[in-house]
ChimeraX commands (.cxc) that place a marker at each C-alpha (Angstrom):
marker #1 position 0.00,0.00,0.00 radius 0.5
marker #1 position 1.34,3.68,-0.94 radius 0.5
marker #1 position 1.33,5.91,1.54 radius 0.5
marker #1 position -1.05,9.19,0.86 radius 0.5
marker #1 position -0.87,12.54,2.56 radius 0.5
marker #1 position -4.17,14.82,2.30 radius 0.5
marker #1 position -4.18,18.64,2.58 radius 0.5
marker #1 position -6.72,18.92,5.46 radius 0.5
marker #1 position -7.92,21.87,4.01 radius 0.5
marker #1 position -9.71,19.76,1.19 radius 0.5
marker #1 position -13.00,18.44,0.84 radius 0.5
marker #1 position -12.57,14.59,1.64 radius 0.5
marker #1 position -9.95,15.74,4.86 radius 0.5
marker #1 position -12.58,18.02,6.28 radius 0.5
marker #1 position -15.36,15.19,5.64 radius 0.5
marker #1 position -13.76,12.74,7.70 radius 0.5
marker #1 position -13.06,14.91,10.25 radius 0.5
marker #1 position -16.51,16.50,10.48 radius 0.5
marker #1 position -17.62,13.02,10.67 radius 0.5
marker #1 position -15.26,11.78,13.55 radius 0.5
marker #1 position -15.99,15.24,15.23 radius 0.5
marker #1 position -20.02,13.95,15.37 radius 0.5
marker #1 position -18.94,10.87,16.27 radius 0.5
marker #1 position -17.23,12.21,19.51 radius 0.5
marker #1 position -13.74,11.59,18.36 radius 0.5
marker #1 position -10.72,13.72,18.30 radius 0.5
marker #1 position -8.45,14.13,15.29 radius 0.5
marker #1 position -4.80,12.60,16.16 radius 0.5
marker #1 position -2.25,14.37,13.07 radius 0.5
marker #1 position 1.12,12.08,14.40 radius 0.5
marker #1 position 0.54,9.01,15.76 radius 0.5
marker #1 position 3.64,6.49,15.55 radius 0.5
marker #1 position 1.59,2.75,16.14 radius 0.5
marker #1 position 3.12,-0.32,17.19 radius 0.5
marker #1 position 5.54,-1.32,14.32 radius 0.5
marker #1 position 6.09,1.82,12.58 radius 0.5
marker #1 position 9.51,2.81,14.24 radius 0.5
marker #1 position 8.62,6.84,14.44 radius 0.5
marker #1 position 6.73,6.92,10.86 radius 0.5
marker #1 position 3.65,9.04,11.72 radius 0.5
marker #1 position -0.16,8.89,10.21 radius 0.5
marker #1 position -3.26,9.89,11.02 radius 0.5
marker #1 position -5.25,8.33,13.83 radius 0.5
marker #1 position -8.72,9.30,15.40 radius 0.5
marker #1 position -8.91,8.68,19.13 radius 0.5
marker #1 position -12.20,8.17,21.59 radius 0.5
marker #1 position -13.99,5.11,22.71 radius 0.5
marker #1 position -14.70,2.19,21.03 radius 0.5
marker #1 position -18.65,2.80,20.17 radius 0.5
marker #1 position -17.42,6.29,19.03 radius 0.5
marker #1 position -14.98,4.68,16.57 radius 0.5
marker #1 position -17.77,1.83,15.37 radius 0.5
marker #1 position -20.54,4.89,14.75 radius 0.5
marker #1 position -17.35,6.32,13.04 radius 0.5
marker #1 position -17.16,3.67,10.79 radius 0.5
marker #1 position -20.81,2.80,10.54 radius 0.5
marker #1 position -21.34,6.50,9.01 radius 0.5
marker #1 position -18.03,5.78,6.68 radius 0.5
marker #1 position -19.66,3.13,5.09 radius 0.5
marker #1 position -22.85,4.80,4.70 radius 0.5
marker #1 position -21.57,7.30,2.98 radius 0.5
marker #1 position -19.98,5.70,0.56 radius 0.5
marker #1 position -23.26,4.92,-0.69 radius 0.5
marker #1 position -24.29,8.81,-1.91 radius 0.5
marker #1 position -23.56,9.71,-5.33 radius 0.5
marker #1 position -21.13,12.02,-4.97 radius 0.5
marker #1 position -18.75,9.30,-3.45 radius 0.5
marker #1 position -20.03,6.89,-6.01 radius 0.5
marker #1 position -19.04,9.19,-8.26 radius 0.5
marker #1 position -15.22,9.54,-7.52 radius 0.5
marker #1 position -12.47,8.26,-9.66 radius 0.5
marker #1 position -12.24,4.33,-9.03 radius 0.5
marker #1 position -8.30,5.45,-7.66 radius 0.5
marker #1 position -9.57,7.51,-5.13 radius 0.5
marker #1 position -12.58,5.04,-4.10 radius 0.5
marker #1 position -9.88,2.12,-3.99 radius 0.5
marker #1 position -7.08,4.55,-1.90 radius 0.5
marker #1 position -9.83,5.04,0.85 radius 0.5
marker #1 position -11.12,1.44,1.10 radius 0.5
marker #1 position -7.02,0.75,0.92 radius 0.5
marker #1 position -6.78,3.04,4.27 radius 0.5
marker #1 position -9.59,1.42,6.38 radius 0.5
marker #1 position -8.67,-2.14,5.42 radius 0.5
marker #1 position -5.11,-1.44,6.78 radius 0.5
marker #1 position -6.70,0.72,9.72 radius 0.5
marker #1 position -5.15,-0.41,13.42 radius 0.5
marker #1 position -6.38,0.30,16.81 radius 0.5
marker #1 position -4.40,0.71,20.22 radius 0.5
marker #1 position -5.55,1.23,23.56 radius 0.5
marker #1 position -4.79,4.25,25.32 radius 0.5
marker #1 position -5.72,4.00,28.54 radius 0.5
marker #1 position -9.60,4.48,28.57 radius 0.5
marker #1 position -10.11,5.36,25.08 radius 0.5
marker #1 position -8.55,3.62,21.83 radius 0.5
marker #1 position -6.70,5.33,18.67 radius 0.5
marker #1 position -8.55,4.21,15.23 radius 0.5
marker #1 position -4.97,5.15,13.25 radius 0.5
marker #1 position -4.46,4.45,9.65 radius 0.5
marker #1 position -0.53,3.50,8.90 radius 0.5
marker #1 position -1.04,4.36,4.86 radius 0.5
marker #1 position -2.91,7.80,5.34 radius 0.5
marker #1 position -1.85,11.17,6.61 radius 0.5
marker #1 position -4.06,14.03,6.84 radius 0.5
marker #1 position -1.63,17.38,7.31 radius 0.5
marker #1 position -2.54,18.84,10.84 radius 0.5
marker #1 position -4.55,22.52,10.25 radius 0.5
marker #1 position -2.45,25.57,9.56 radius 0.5
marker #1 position -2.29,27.92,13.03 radius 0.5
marker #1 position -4.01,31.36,12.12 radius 0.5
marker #1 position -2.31,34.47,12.82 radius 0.5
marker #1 position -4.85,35.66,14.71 radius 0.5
marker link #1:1,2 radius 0.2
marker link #1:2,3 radius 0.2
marker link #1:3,4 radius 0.2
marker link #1:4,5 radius 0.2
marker link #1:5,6 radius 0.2
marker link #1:6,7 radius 0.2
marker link #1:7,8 radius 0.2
marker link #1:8,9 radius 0.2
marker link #1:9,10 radius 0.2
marker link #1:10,11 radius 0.2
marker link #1:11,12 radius 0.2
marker link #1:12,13 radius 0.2
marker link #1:13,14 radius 0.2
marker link #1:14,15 radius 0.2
marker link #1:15,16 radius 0.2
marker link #1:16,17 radius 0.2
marker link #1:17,18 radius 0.2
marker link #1:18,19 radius 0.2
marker link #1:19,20 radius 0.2
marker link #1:20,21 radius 0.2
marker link #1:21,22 radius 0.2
marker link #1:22,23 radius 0.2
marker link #1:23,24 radius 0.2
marker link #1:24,25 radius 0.2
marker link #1:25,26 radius 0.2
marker link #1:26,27 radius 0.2
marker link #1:27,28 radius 0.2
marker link #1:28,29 radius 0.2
marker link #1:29,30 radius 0.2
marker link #1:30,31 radius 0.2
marker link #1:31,32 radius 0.2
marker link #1:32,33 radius 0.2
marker link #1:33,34 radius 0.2
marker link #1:34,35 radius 0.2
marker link #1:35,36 radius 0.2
marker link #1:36,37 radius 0.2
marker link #1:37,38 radius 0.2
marker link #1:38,39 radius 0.2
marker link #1:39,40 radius 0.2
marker link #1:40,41 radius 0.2
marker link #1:41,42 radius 0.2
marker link #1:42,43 radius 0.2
marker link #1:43,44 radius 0.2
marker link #1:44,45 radius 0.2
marker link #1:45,46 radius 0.2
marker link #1:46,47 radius 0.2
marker link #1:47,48 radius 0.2
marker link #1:48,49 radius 0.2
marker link #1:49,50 radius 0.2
marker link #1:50,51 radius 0.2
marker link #1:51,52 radius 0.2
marker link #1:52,53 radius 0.2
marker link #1:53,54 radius 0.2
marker link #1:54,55 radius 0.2
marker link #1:55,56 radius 0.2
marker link #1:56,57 radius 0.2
marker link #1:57,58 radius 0.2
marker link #1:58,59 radius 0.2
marker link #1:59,60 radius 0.2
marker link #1:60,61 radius 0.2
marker link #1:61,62 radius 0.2
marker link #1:62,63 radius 0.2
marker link #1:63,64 radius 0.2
marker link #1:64,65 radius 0.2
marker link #1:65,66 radius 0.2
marker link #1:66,67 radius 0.2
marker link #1:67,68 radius 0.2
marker link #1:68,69 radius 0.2
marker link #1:69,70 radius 0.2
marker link #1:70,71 radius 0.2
marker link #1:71,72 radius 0.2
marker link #1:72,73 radius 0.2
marker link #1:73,74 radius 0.2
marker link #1:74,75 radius 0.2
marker link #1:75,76 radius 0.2
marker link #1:76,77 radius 0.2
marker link #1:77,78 radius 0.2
marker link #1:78,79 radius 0.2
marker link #1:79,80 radius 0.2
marker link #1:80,81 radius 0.2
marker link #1:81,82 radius 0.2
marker link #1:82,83 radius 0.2
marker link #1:83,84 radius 0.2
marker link #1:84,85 radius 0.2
marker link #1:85,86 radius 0.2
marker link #1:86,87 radius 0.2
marker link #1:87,88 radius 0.2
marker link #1:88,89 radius 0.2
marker link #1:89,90 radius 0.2
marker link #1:90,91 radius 0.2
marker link #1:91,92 radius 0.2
marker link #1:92,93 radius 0.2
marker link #1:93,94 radius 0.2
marker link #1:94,95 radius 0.2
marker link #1:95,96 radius 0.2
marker link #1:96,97 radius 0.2
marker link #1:97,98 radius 0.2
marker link #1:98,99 radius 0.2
marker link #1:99,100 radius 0.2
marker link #1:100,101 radius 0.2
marker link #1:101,102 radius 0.2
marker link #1:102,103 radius 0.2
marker link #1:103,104 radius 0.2
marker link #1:104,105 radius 0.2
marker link #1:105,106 radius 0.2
marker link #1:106,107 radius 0.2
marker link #1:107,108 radius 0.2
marker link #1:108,109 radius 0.2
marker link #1:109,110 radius 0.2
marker link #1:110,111 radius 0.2
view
């Protein structure tokens, strides 16, 4: 699997994290997982039902048109990421993280 970094400024970024934000789960921009000596991705982090209603609304979604729509790449590169998705335990919540898939952590504003 080829790794894939996302601006998180674009559409399918602020998509997933809109949808882990309803799903009570926090955006993690540089997790290192078991295995990945210091290589960073993107993980999501809250409890367990929070990360299955995370994934129940991922798979809905990927049932409207507009997703249906998408190149067959970019379909395949996001079912690539969840099928290769790992979870740790942190204490009382878990990180959902996804080894192939980095989502650039927001700019800081100036203001």
């Amino acid at each position: 699997m080829n790794n894939i970094t996302i601006d998180s400024d674009s559409d399918i970024a602020q998509d997933i994290i809109s949808c882990a934000e309803d799903n009570r789960l926090e955006p993690y921009y540089n997790y290192s997982g078991r295995a990945m000596y210091g290589k960073k991705c993107f993980g999501l982090v809250g409890s367990i039902g929070s990360i299955a209603g995370f994934i129940i609304d991922m798979v809905e979604s990927c049932t409207m048109e507009e997703v249906v729509s998408l190149p067959f790449t970019t379909k395949q590169t996001v079912i690539e990421c969840f099928r290769y998705m790992h979870t740790d335990s942190m204490g009382m919540d878990s990180i959902m993280y996804f080894p192939s898939l980095n989502i650039e952590a927001p700019k800081e504003s100036d203001e």
